[in-house]
N, C-alpha and C positions, 0 to 999 in steps of 0.2 A: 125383174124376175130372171132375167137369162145371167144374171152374175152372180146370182142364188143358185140357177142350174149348173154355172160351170164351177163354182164351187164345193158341191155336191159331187161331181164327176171326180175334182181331182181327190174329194177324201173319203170317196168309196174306191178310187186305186188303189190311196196309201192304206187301207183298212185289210184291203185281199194283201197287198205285200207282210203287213204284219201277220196275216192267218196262215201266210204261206211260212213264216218265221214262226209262228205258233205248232205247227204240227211237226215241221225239223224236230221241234223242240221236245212234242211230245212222244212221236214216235219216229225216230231216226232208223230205227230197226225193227225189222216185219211182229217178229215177236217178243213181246212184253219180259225183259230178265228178271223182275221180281216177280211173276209167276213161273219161270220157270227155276228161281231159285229156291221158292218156297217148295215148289213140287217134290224136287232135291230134297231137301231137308227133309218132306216127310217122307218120305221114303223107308219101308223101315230094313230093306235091303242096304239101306247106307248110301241107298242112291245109283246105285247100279244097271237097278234094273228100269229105273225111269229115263237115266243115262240112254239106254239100250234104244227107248222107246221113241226118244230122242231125235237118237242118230235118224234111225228111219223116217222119223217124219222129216226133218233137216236135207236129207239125201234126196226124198221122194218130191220137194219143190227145190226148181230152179231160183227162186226169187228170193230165197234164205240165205245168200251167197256171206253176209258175215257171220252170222251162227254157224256155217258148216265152218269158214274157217278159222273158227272159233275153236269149237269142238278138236278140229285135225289138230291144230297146235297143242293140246292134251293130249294127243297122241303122239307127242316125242318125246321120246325115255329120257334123251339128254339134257339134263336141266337147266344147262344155261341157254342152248336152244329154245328149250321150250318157254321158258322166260321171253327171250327176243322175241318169240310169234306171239305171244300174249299181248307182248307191249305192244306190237306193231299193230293188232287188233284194237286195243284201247285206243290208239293214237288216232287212227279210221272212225273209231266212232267219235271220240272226242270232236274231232271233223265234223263229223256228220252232225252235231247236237250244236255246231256253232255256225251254223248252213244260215246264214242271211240273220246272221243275230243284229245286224246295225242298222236291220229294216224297217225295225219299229219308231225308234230311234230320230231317224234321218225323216221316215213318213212323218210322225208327230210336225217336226220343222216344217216340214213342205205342209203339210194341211193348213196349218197355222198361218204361214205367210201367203199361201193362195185365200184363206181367207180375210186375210186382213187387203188385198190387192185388191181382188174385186169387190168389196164393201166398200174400196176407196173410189175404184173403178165406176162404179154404180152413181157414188156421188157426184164425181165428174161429170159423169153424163148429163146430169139431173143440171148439176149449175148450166153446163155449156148449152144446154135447149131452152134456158132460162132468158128472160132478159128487163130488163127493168125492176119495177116492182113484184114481178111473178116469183126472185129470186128465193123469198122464205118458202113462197107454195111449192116450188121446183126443190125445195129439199126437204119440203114436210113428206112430198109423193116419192120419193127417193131413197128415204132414210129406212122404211120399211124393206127395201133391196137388200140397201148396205148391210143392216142387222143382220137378216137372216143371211148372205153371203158371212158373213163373220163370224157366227153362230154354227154353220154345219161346220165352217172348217174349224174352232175349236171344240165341237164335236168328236170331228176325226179324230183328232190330236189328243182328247181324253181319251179315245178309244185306241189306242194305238201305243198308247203309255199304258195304259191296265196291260195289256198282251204283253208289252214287256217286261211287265212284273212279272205277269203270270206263265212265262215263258221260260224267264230264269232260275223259276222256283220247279219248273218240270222239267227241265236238262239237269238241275242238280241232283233232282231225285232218281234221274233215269240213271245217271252216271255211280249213285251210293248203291242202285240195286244192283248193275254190272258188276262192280266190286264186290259184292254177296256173292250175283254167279261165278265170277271167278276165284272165287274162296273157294265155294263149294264143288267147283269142278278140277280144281288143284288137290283138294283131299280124297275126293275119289281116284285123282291117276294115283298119289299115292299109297292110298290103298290098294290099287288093282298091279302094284309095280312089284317085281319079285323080290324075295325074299334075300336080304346080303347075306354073302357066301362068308361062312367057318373062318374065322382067322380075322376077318377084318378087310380080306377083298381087297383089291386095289394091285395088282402083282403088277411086273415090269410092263412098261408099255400100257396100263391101264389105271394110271392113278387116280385114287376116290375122289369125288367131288369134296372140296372144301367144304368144313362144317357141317361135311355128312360121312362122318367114317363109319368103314363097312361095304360104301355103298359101290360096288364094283364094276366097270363096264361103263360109266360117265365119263 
């Protein structure tokens, strides 16, 4: 029984490692971007005024530190700037969403072979307090250890592999709905950017941005 307990012990560790690899996964960041993408969309202001509403909530918690500098990077006119702060935000989360991804992984392994160790462990015992003919009864009383030491730690190990399915499939989806929010908040700076100036914009010392003629002051 006690090679059944300590096998239990290591693949309820490696189970909290996977849950802690589980919720990186699920929520890397305080608030959900497909609700706040969809929010955006209906918007029937175009998204402006949910923008707004936003901001202040964003501003008003300290612990929203990627969304606020999220948002501020929208808020640079210069578009190749403002490109770089985007990216440099996706690259942060992207981080964040692969925060102990090898946890699941490596725990599986480790369950596995703590269970297969002490099942063996167990047997050993059983032979070595054994002696003569008591040897088949010393592993009839024994074999029941070994199983279930075997048994919890492929357990773990089943458990531990589902999370890292289900882990991979909620960092992918967190990361396609960020891609929605920053569509949707790319079209609104655009919208909210002024108006290119008569002629085509761009005079000395202020040339247009490439592939946006007109656009003046980039």
């Amino acid at each position: 029984m006690l090679f059944a307990l300590l096998s239990a012990a290591v693949a309820l560790a490696c189970v909290a490692a996977s849950v802690r690899r589980f919720v990186t996964a699920v929520a890397p960041t305080a608030l959900d971007p497909a609700v706040l993408a969809g929010a955006l969309e209906r918007d029937p202001d175009g998204g402006a005024a949910t923008l707004a509403r936003l901001r202040a909530v964003v501003d008003a918690r300290p612990d929203l530190e990627w969304e606020r500098d999220l948002l501020a990077a929208f808020d640079e006119r210069d578009l190749r700037m403002r490109e770089a702060l985007v990216n440099e935000q996706l690259l942060d989360l992207e981080a964040r969403t692969r925060a102990w991804s090898r946890a699941p992984r490596v725990c599986a392994s480790i369950s596995t072979s703590a269970g297969f160790l002490f099942g063996l462990l167990a047997l050993l015992g059983g032979l070595q307090e054994a002696a003569g003919d008591d040897v088949q009864d010393a592993l009839h009383g024994t074999l029941g250890s070994a199983l279930a030491a075997l048994s919890i730690g492929i357990a773990g190990t089943a458990f531990c592999a589902a999370i890292h399915v289900r882990a991979g499939k909620a960092s992918r989806a967190r990361l396609v709905a960020v891609d929605r929010l920053v569509d949707r908040l790319g079209r609104i700076a655009d919208a909210a950017a002024p108006a290119p100036t008569a002629g085509g914009g761009g005079g000395e010392g202020t040339p247009s941005e490439p592939g946006r003629p007109g656009e003046a002051g980039e």
